[in-house]
C-alpha positions as CSV (number, residue, x, y, z in Angstrom):
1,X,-29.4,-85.5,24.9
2,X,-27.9,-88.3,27.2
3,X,-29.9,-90.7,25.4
4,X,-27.9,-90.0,22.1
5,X,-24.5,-89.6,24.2
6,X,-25.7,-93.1,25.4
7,X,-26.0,-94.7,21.8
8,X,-22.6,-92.8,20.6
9,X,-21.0,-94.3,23.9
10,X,-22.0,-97.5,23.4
11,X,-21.0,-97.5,19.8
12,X,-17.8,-95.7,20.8
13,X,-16.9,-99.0,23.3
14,X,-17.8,-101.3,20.5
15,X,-14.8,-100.2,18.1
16,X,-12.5,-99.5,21.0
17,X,-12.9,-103.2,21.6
18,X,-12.6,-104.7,17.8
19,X,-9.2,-102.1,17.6
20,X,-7.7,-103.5,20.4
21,X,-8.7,-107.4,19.2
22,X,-7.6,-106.8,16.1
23,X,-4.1,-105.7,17.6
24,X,-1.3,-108.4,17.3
25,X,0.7,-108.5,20.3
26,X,2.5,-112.0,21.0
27,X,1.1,-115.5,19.9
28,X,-0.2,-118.2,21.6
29,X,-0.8,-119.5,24.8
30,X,2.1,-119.1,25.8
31,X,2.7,-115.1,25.6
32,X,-0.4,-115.1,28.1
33,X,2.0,-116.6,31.1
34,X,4.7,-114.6,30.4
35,X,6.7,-116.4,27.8
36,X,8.8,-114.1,25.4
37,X,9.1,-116.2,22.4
38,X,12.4,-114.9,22.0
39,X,10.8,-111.1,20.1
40,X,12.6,-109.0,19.0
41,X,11.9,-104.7,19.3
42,X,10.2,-103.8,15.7
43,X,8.6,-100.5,14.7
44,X,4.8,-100.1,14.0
45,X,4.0,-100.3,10.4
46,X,1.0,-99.8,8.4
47,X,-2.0,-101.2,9.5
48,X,-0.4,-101.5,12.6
49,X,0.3,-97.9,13.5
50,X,-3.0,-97.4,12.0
51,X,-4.5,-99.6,14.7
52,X,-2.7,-98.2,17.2
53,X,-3.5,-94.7,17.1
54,X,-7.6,-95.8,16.0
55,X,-7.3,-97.5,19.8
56,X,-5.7,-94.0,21.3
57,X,-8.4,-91.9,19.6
58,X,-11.1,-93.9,20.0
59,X,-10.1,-94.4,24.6
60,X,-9.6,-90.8,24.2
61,X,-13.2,-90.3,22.6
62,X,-14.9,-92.7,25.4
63,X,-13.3,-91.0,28.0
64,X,-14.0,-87.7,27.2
65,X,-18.1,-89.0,27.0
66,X,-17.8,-90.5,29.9
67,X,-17.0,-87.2,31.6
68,X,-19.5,-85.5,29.7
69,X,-22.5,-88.1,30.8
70,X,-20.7,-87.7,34.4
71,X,-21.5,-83.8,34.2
72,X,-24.8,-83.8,32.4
């Protein structure tokens, strides 16, 4: 049993990863030291939204095995 929680766990922090890479927050260098770039607020849209709750569900999902593993 913790063997297969292992393998989904494992496969579980792989796409948490690619969601949150795939996410498009700010470009360039320069974002990373704190420069603004001048954006401007904007609503999620398609992909986007889709992305955004995949990255939710999919924290929520490697949380909750981690508990599980934790209690096993």
């Amino acid at each position: 049993m913790t063997k297969t929680l292992t393998i989904i766990q494992i496969a579980v922090s792989f796409l948490l990863i690619i969601t949150i890479l795939l996410q498009q927050k700010g470009s360039g260098l320069g974002s990373a030291f704190g420069s603004d770039g001048g954006n401007v607020y904007s609503t999620r849209r398609g992909m986007e939204k889709v992305l955004f709750y995949a990255t939710i569900f999919l924290a929520a999902v490697f949380i909750i095995l981690s508990v599980v593993r934790i209690r096993l």
